[in-house]
VEXKEZA-474750 format. One record per residue: residue number from 1; z, x, y of N, C-alpha, C in turn. Coordinates in steps of 0.02 Angstrom, whole numbers, plus 50000, padded with zeros to 5 digits. Layout:
BEGIN
{NUM,{Z,X,Y},{Z,X,Y},{Z,X,Y}}
...
END
This chain:
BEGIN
{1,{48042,51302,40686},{48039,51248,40735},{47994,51269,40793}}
{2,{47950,51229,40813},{47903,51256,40866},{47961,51233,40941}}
{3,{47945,51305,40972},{47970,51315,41035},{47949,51265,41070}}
{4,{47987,51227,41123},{47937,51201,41181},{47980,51203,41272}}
{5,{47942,51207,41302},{47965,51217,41358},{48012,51162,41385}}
{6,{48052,51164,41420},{48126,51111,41461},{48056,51063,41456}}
{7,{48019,51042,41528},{47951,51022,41536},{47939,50975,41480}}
{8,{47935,51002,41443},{47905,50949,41385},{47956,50915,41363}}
{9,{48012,50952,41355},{48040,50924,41291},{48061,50872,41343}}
{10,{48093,50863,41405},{48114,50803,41427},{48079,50749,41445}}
{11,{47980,50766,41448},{47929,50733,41438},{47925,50692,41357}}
{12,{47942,50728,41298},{47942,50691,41244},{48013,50635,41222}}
{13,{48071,50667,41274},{48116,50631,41275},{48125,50584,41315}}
{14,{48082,50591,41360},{48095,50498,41409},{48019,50443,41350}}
{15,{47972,50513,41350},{47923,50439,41349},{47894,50450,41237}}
{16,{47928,50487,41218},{47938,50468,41146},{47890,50511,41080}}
{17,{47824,50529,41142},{47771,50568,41113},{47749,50631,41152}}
{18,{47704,50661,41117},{47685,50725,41172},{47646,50697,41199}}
{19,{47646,50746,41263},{47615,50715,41313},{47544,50734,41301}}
{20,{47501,50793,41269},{47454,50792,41244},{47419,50759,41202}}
{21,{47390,50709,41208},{47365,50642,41155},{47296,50649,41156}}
{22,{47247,50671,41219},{47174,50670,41210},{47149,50715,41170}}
{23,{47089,50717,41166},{47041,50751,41114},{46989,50800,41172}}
{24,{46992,50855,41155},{46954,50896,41210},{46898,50932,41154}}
{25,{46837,50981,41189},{46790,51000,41185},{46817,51053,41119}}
{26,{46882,51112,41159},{46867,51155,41122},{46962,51141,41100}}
{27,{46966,51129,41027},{47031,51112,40987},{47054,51160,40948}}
{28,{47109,51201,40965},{47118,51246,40917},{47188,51215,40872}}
{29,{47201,51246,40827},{47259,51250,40817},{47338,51278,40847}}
{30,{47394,51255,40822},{47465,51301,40872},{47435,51362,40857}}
{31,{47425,51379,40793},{47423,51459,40757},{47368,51483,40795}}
{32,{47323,51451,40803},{47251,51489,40850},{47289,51495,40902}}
{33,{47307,51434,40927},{47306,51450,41017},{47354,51526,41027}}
{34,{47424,51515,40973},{47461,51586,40990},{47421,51640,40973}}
{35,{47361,51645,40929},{47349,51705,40927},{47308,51732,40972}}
{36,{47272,51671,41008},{47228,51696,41042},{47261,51715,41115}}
{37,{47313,51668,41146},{47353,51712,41203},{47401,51730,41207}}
{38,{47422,51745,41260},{47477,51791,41274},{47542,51751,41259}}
{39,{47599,51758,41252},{47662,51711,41236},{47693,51694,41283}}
{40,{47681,51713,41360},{47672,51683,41423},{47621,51627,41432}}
{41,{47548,51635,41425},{47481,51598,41431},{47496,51552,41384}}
{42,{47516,51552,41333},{47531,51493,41288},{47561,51437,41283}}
{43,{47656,51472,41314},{47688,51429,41356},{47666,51363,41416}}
{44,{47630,51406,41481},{47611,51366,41522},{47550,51345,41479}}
{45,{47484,51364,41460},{47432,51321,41432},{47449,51259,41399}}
{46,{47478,51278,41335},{47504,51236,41274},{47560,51202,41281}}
{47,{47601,51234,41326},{47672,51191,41330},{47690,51165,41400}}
{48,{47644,51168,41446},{47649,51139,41517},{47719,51187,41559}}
{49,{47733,51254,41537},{47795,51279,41569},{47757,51299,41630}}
{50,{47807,51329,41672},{47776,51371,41734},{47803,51431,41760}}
{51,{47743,51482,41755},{47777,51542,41752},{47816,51535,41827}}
{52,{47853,51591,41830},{47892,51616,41895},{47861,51633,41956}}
{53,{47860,51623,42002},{47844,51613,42085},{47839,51702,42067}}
{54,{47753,51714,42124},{47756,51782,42149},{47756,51844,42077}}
{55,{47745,51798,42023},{47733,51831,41972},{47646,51862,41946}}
{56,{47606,51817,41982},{47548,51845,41950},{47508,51892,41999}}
{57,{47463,51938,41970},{47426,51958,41980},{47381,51924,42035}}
{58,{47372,51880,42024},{47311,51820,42020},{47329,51822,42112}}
{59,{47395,51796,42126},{47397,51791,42200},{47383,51831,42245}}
{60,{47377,51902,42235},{47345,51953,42267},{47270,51973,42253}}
{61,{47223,51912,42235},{47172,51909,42212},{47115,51880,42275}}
{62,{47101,51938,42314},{47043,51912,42369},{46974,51941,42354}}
{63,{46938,51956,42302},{46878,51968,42294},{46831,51912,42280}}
{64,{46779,51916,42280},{46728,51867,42295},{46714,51829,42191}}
{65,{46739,51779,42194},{46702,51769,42098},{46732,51704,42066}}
{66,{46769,51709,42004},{46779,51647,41984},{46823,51668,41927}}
{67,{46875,51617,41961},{46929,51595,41909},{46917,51543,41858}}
{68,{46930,51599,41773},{46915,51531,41733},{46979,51517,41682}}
{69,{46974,51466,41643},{47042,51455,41613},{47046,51498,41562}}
{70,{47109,51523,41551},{47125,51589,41497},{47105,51555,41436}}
{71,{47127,51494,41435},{47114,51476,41350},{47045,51451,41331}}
{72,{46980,51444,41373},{46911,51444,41353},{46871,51459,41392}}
{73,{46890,51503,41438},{46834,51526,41481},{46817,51486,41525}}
{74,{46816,51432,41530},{46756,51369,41577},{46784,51394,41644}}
{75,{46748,51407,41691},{46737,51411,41773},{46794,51350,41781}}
{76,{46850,51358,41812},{46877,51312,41852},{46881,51321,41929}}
{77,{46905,51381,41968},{46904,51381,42041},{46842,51431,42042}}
{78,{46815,51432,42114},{46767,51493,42139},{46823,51499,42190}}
{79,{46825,51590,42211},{46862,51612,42256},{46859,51589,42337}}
{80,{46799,51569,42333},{46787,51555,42402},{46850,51489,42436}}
{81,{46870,51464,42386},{46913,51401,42398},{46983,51416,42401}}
{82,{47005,51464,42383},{47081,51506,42367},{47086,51523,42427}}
{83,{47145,51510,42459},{47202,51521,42502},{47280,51525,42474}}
{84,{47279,51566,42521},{47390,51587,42522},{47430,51509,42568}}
{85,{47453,51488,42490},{47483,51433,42516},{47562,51473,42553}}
{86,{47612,51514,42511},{47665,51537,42540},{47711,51499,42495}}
{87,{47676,51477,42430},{47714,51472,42357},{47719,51534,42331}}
{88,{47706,51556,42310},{47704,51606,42256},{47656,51577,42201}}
{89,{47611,51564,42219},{47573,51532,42161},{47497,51523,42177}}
{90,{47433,51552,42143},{47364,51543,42171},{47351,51481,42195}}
{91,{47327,51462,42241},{47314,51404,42261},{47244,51389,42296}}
{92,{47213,51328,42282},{47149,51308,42300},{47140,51264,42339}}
{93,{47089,51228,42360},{47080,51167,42392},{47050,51130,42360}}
{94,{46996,51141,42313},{46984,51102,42260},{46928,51170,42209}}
{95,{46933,51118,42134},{46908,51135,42078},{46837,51149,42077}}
{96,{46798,51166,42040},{46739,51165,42019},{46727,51103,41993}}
{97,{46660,51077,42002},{46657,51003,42005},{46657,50991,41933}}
{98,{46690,50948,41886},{46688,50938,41831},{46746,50979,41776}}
{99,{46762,51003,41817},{46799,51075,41771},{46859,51041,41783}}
{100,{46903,51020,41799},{46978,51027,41761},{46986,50926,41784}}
{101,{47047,50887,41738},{47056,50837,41735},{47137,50846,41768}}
{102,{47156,50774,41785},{47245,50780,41809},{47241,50698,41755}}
{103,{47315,50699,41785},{47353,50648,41747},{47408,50646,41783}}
{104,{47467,50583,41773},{47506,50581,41798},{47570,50620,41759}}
{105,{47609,50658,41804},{47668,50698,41764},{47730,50664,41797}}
{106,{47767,50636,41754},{47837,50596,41761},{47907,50646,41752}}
{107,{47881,50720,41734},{47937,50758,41726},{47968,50779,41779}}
{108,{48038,50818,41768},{48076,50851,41822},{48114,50768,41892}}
{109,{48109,50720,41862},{48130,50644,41887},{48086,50642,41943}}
{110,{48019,50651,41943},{47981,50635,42003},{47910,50642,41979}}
{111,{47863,50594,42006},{47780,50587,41993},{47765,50643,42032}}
{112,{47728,50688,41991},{47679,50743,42029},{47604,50733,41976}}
{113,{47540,50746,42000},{47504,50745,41964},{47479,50819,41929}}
{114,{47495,50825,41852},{47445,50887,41832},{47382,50877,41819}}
{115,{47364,50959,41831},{47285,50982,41851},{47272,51009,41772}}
{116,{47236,51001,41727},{47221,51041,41658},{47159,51040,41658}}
{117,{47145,51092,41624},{47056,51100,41601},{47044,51053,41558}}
{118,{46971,51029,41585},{46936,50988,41539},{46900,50992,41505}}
{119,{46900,51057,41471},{46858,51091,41406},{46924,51065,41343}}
{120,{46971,51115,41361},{47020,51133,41309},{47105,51099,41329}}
{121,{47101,51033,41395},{47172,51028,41380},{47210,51070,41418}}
{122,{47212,51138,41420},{47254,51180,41457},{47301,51172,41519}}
{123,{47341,51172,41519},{47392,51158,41574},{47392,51216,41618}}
{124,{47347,51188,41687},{47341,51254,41723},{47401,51242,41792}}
{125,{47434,51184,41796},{47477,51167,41873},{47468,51108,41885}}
{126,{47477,51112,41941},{47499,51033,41978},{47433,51036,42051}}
{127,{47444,50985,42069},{47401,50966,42143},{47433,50917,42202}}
{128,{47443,50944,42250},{47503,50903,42296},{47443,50889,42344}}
{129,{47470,50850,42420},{47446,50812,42455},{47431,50871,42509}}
{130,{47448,50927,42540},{47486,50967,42580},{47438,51042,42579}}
{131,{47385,51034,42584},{47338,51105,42570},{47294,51087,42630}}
{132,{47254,51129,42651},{47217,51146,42711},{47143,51091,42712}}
{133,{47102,51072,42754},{47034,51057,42768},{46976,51093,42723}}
{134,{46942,51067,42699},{46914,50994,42694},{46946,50954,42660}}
{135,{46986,50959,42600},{47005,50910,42566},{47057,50906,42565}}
{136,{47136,50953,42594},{47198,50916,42591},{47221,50924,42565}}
{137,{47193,50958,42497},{47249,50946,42435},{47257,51036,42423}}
{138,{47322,51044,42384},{47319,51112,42367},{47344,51120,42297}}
{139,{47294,51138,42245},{47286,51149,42184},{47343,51221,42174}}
{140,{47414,51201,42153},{47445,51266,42149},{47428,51263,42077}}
{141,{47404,51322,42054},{47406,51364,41992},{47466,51404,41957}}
{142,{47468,51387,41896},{47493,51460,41848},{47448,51512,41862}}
{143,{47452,51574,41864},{47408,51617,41872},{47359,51657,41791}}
{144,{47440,51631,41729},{47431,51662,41686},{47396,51614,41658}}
{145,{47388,51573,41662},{47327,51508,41656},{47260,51528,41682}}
{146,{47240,51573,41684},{47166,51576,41716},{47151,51658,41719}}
{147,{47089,51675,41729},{47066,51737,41707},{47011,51745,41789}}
{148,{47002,51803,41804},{46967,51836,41851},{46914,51871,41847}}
{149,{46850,51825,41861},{46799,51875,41846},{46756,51875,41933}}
{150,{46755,51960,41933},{46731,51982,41993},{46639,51952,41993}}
{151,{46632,51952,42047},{46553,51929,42066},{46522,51980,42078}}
END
C-alpha cells in the first residue's frame, strides 16, 4: 500500500482525488521518485508532508547562491531573497521568476496557498501574506525540498 502523508490523505478524503492532477516537464514514476530521494525529500516532494520546524540545514544557510528543487534541479530561490522568518523553516520573499507554481490548499480545515516547482510538481511549502518589503509575502520552505548550490 503506498504510504501517504495525514496532508494528503485528508486532501483525498474531503475532495475524492489526489491532489496532484497536472502534467509537469519532468514525470517520474513513485519507483523513480523513491529512488531518486531521500524518504524524507519524497514525503514532503511527492506527498506534500512537512518536515519538522528547525530541522534543516537549509535555515542556517547565509552564503551567497541558489536554492534549487531536490527533485530536478531547476533554480527556485537566489539567496539574496532569504531571510529568518523565526519559523523554523527557510524562508523567502519571492521565487525566481517562472520557477515554482501555487495552488489553492484546503487541508488542515483552512485555505493556505501551496508553493511547488514548476518543472516537476514538487511540493516545496506554503506562501502566507506576512514576510518583509518588497513584496510581503514569505515563501516558508521545506528545506529538504531544495538543494544548495554555493556561488
Amino acid at each position: 500500500m503506498r504510504r501517504r502523508s495525514f496532508l494528503a490523505s485528508v486532501a483525498v478524503l474531503a475532495f475524492g482525488t489526489p491532489l496532484r492532477a497536472e502534467t509537469f516537464e519532468v514525470t517520474l514514476s513513485e519507483a523513480e521518485w523513491k529512488a531518486k530521494l531521500s524518504d524524507a525529500a519524497f514525503r514532503v516532494l511527492r506527498e506534500e508532508d512537512t518536515e519538522r520546524a528547525g530541522s534543516s540545514p537549509l535555515n542556517d544557510e547565509h552564503r551567497r547562491g541558489t536554492f534549487l528543487c531536490a527533485g530536478c534541479d531547476l533554480p527556485v530561490f537566489a539567496s539574496e531573497t532569504k531571510f529568518d522568518s523565526g519559523t523554523g523553516w527557510p524562508s523567502f520573499y519571492q521565487p525566481i521568476a517562472g520557477a515554482v507554481g501555487t495552488k489553492e490548499d484546503n487541508s488542515l480545515f483552512s485555505t493556505r496557498t501551496e508553493v511547488h516547482c514548476r518543472r516537476c510538481g514538487g511540493h516545496l511549502g506554503h506562501v502566507f501574506n506576512d514576510g518583509p518589503q518588497p513584496t510581503g509575502l514569505r515563501y516558508c520552505m521545506n528545506g529538504v525540498a531544495m538543494k544548495f548550490v554555493a556561488a
